[in-house]
Structure formats: C-alpha cells, structure tokens
N, C-alpha and C positions, 0 to 999 in steps of 0.2 A: 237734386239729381245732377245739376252743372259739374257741382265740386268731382261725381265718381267720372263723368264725360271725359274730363281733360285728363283723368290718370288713364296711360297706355298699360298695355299685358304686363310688357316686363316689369314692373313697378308691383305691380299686382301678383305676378308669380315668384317675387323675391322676401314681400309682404308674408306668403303663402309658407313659403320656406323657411323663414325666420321661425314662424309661429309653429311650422310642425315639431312635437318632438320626435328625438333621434331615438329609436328603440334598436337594442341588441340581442340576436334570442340566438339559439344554436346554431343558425345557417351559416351568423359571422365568424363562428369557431371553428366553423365545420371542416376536420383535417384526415387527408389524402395519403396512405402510406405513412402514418403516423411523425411527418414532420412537415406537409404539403401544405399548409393551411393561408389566408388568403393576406395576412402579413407578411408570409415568407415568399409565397411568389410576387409579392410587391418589390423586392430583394433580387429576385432570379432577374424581373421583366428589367429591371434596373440594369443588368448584368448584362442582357442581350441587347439595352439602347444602344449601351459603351458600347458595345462592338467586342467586348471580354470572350463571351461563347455565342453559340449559334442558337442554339436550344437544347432543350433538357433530353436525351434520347431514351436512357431506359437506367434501371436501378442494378448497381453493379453488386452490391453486398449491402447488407443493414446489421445493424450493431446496437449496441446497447444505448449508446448517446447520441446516435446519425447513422445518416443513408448516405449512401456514396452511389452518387450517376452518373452515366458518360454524358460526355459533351465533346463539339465540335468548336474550334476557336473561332470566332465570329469573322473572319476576314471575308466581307463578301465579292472582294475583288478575283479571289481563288476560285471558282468552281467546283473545280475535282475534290470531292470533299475524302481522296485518299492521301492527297498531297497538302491536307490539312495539318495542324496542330492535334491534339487530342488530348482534351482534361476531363480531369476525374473532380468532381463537384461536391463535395462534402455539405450535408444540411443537416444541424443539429436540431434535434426535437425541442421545442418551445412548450407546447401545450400536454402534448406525455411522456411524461417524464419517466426514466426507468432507472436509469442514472442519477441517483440524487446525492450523494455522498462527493460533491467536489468542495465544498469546503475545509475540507484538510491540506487538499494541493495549493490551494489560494492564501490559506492563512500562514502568516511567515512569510510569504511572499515578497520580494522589497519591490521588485517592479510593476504589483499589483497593491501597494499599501497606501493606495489615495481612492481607490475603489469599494464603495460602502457597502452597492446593493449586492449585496449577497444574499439575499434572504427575498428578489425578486427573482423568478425566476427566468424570464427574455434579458434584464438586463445581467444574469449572473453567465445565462448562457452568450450574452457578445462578449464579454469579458473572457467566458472559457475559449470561445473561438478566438479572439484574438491573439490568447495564450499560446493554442498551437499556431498559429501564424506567425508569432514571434521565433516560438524556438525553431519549425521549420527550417527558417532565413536563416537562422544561427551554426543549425547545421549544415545547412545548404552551402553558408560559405567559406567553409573548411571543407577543404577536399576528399578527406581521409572517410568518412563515413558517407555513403551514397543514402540518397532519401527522393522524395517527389522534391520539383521545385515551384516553392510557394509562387502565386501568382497575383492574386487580386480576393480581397475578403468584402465582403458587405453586409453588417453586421451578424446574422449566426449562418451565412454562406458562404462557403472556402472553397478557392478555386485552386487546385492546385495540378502539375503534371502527372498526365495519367501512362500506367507503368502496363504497357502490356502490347500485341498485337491485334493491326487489323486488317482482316481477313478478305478477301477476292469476295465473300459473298455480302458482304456488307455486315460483316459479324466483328464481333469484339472478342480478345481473348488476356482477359484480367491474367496480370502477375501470379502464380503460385503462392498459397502460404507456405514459410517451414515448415508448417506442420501436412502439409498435401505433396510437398517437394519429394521425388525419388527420382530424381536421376545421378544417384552416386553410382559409379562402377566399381568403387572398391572400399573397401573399410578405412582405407588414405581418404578418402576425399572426404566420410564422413566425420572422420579427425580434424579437415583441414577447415570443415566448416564448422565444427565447435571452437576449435581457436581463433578462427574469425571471428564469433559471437562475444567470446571472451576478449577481445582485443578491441570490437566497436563498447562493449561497457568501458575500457577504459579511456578510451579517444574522446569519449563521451565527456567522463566526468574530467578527464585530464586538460584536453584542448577543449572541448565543449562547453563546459562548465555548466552539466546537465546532467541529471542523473533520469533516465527515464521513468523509474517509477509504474511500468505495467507492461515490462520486458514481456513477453513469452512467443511459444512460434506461431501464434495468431497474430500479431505483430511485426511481424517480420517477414517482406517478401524476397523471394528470388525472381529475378529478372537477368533473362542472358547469362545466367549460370552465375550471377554475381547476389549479393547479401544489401536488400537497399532494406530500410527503417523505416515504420511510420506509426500512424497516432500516439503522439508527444503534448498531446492536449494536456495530458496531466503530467509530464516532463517538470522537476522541480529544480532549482539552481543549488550546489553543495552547501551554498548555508541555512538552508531552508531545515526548523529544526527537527525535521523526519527524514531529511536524505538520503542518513545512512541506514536508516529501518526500509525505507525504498531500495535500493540498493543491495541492503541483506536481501531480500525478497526477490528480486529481479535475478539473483544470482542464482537463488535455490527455485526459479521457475523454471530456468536453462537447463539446472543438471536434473531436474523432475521429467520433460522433455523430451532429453537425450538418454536419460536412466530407462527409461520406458517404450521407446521407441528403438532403438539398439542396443539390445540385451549384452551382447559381447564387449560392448565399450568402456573403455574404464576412465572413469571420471577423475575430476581433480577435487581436492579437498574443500568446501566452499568458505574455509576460516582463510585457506590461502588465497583463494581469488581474492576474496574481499582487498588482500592483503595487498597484492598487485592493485588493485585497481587504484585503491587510496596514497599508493604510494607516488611520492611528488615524482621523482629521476629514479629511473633503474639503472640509468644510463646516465652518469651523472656528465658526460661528454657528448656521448653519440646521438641519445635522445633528443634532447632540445638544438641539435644542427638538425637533423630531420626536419621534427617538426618546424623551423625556420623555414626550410626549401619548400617545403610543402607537396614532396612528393609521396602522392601514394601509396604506391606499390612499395618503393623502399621500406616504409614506414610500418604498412602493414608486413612486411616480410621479416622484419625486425623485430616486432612483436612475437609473431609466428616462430619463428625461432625459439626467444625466447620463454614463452611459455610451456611449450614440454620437457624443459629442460631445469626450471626454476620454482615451475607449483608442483607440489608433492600432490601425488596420484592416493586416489581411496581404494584401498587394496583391502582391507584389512577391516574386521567386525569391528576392531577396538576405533578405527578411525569412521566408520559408521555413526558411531557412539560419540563421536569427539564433536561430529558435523551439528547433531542432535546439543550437545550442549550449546555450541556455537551460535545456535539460530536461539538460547535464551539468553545470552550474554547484554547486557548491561553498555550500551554506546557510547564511551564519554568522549562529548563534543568541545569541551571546553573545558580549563581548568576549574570552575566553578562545579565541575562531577566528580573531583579531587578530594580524597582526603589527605589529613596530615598524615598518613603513613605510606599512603599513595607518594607524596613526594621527596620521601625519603626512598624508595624502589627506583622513582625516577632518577633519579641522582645516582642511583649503582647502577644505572643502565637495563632494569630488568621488569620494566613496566610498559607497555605498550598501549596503543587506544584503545585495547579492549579490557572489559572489567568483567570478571564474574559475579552473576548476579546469586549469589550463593545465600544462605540463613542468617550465615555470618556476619554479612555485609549488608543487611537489610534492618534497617532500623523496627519495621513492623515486626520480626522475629526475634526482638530485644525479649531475654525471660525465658527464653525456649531454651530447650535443651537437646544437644547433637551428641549421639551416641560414635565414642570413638573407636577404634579397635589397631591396637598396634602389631604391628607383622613385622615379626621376628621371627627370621628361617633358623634360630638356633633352640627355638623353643622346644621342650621337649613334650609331645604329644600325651604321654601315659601323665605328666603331672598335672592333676586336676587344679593345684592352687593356682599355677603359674597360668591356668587356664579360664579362671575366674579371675586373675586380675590385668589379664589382657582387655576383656570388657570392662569398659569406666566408663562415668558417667559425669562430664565436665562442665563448666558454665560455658558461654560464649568467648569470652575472654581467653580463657586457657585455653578453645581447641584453637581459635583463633592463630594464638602463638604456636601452636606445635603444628598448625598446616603449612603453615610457611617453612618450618625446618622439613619437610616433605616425608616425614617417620612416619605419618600415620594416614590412616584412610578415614575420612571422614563423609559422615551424609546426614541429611537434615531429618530426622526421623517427628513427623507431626505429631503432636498430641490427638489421642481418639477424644472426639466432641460427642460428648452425652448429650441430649435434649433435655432441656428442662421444662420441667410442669409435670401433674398427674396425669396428663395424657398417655405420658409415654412410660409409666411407670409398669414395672411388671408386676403382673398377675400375681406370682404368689406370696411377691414383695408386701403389693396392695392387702394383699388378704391377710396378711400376719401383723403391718399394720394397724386395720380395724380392729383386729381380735385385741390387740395391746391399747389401744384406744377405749374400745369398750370394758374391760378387763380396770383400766383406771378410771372410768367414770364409778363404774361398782364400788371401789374401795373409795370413793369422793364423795359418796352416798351412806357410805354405813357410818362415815363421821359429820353427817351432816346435823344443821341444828334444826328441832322441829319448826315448825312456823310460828306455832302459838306462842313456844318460848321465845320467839326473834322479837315479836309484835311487843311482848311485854314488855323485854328491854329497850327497844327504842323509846316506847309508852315512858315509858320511868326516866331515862333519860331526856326526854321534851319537859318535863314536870318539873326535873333540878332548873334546866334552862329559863322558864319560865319562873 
C-alpha cells in the first residue's frame, strides 16, 4: 500500500491518460455549412490569435469548392468597426467534396511538380488554396487587371480583400456578378465592357502569364462600375499542356454570355480572339512601352481601341459555322504536333498554330474513305455523264492533295457500322437462312451411308490391321 501512497494525482491521471484509447466517431467529423468542421476552425481560431480578422460574421456566397464570409480585420486598437478593414474569407471544403476534378489544373503544373498528394484529399485541397493565393499576388501586382488583394492563407483558409459596401445599418453589400450587373445606360457601355473582358484575357495571358481556365460572368465582379477578377484557384500558367484548350473555352464562355444576355450585340469571331490573345506584340513599339510604365488606363484604352477595329465581327451563318469548326481544331503547342508537310507551309508562311483536326489528318481514319465533289460553275447541268463524274470516290492520299489546291469540297463521310452477331440479324434474313440450312441437311441425308454398312467396314478394316 506504501508504494500507491507516495504516487500524487497528477502521476495518476497522466497513467490514466496514456492508457485510454483515443476513439473517433462522427462528432470529430462533424461539419457546419459544408466546410465548418473542427480542423478548419482550428485554422480560422489561428487567424483571429494573429490578429489577421476579427471573427467570422456571416456567409457571403458558397460555391462548388468554398464558402466565402465576411470578416472584420482584427485591429483591436480601432473600435468603430466602420473604419475597419473588411475581408472576404474564402473556406475550401475538406470533407465534402463537390469539386473533385482538380487534378487536370495541377498536372503539368511546374510550380506544383514536387507536390505528390494529390490523391489526399486536405492535403490536395492546401495545395489548391495555395494555388489561388499564388496567382492572386501575381495578379495583384500588375496593375492592369483589378482583383481582391490577397492577404494571409492558412492552410485551406484564404483571406483575402473583401470587394463591396458597408451599410449605416450594420449590413454588408457584396460586389455584383457580371452576370447580375445592369447598370449600362447604353449599348456603348455594354460594348465597352465586353472589350474590357476581351482585353483582361489578354493582360492575363500576355503580362500575367496565366491563363484563367473557368472565365465566365459568375466570375467576374463589378465593383464601382469597374471589372475586378476572381477565383483563379484553377488559373494555369501558358505552358501548362491544356492552356490553350482553357483558353479556347474561357473565350467561347464570354461570347455564350454576352450572345445571350444581349441579343442585339454583335460579337467577334472566337478563332480571332484566340488569335489576339496568343499573339506576342500587336504593337510591336507601343505595346511593350505601355506595358513598361505600367499605366493603366493607357494600356487598357489601347487595347480598347484596338480590338473593334482588328477582330473581325460574326455577322454572318457561314462565320457561325467557322466558330463551330474552330472550337474542334487540333492545338499544336510545340513542333513535336508537326508534320513533315506541316513544315514545308511553314516555310511558305501559310501555316499557323492552328491545325485542323480533319479525317485526313487523323491517323485513326487511315483506310477510310472521303467522298469528293468538284465545283465547277462551267459544268453543264443537262449532262448526266459530266454529273457522275464530278462524284469520286478517292483514297486519303489523293483528296489529301487536291484540298490543299482548294478545287474541291471535301467531307469525311463515315462508314454505316453493322452489328455483328445473330442477334441483330433480320427476320427474314434469319428465316431464309434456316430454310437453306435445313434444305442442305436433306440432301446430306439422302447420300448418307447406312450404319450397318459403316460398322462392317470399319469391322473389316480392324481385322487387316490386326
């Protein structure tokens, strides 16, 4: 009894504690608002030690991958909390996920290629938050494109400038989306804010070196009548090897958008935007002093300018049709997407980044066959010969060659695919089958041998062997 005397509590309730085990059941999971859960507010409380914000106030918008709350900047020195700062707090979902397709943004990635867990999902998601925290800053410190200004991250909680007013009664009033925004007065200004858009994609990819990757005008606030930018969580860098498939898509978000939303507006072709955007100097002088000075407004007004005056407008069914080809086209990103006849165009100057993804040029469509048809306005209609040999029926090879001389119209006409098996066979196919089937078992019967004779001769034959 001595030896338990001399041991005190604490000894005893440390004993006690060792030996429990640690059990986990739903309560430790248990999550708030679908991103609240009691790892992340280990994260927030973190946040409010620093002195970063004040506390969480309420939920401004939720989205597919986070919730965005207001907050107050923690300065407890300030009282008035209208002469406060005011962030907007971004909290990625950890435990339900909805968003689960970010490994396309990630892979290729060179600034995330020492990053393994990708296939955890807490540490894939600090990784995606740090992502937008990166490009944020990236943008934030080029002046040409307005965005929040990044502030302080801890691991999947982003603090960033919150874009909006606050009200005499203690109320909040979040940024407009483009897509909620109507305070144009006139058909100019909604002009003036599609060149806008068109002009932030190329600052983007141009000074930026960032291609957004999930443009649309959910995306994109208005704030004081101005075009600020946000969630670039998935924002990839132009050598990332989907860029320019990001890029095509972000273009034809824009004019989807404004096609729909302003029936009277007339858009521009999205093979020409593309075509501005990737291009290095428009300006092979004026441009890159700009962008040196780092003014603004010059910059954007520069753009602005130029873009009604240099991308050709979709007027027209046949450039409808052209957009629609355009968005199948073939990306080649590097000379390694080249062929040897590709660089012979090259060299006559009549080949550019874009390749069509045609029959012709497709190796799985080797052995097929494209129906040609040549159009000749001298032909004469009443002659039927001249009218059967305008349709021909070519290898690859040969239409190949006469698309390029541009004489002829060509289209990839598929082979009709039969099913195979008696399943799919028809009825009275099947049934004339059988009949000929059974029809030849009869005449395979009327020259058959009888039994008894078969028996004999084998009998006879055993008897020589032996």
């Amino acid at each position: 009894m001595s030896q338990y005397e001399e041991r005190d509590d604490s000894e005893i309730l440390k004993e006690n504690l060792k030996n429990k085990k640690i059990t986990k059941d739903k309560g430790t999971r248990a999550t708030v608002e679908n991103v609240l859960d009691q790892r992340t507010l280990k994260f927030v409380n973190k946040l409010i030690y620093a002195g970063v914000i004040q506390q969480l106030n309420g939920c401004l918008s939720t989205g597919k991958e986070a919730n965005v709350y207001h907050a107050f900047e923690g300065d407890l020195l300030q009282p008035d909390v209208s002469l406060k700062k005011q962030y907007a707090v971004k909290i990625y979902k950890t435990s339900i996920l909805i968003f689960k397709d970010r490994e396309r943004y990630i892979n290729g990635e060179f600034r995330f290629r020492n990053n393994k867990s990708q296939h955890n999902p807490r540490k894939l998601i600090k990784i995606w938050a740090e992502k937008e925290f990166r490009n944020l800053k990236r943008i934030y410190s080029h002046p040409f494109i307005l965005c929040p200004k990044p502030i302080d991250i801890k691991n999947n909680v982003l603090v960033m400038e919150f874009l909006g007013d606050y009200n005499t009664d203690a109320t909040t009033q979040p940024a407009l989306k483009l897509k909620d925004y109507d305070g144009y007065e006139s058909l100019d200004d909604v002009y003036a804010m599609y060149y806008k858009v068109i002009a932030y994609i190329r600052i983007l990819y141009r000074v930026c070196r960032l291609v957004h990757a999930d443009l649309s005008e959910y995306n994109t606030l208005v704030f004081e009548d101005d075009l600020y930018m946000i969630d670039v969580s998935q924002s990839v860098e132009p050598e990332h090897p989907m860029s320019l498939d990001f890029l095509r898509m972000d273009i034809k978000n824009i004019n989807l958008f404004f096609r729909k939303k302003f029936r009277n507006l007339v858009l521009f072709n999205e093979r020409d935007i593309f075509q501005f955007v990737i291009t290095e100097n428009i300006d092979e002088n004026l441009e890159p002093e700009l962008i040196k000075n780092r003014n603004r407004d010059e910059y954007l007004k520069f753009l602005m300018d130029y873009i009604p005056k240099n991308i050709g407008q979709k007027l027209t069914i046949d450039d409808v049709e052209q957009d629609k080809v355009y968005r199948n086209l073939y990306l080649v990103r590097d000379l390694n997407g080249l062929e040897e006849k590709d660089f012979d165009r090259f060299t006559d100057g009549k080949f550019d980044l874009l390749k069509q993804l045609l029959a012709s040029h497709n190796k799985k469509y080797a052995g097929k066959k494209i129906k040609t048809y040549n159009i000749d306005d001298d032909d004469n209609d009443n002659d039927e010969e001249d009218d059967d040999d305008d349709l021909q029926v070519e290898e690859d090879s040969e239409s190949e060659e006469e698309s390029d001389d541009g004489s002829e119209y060509e289209y990839y006409e598929e082979e009709e695919h039969v099913p195979r098996g008696k399943r799919f066979e028809d009825k009275d196919a099947k049934k004339q089958r059988k009949e000929e089937a059974k029809e030849a078992k009869r005449q395979k019967r009327q020259n058959k041998m009888k039994k008894h004779v078969k028996k004999k001769l084998v009998n006879k034959t055993k008897h020589k062997k032996a």
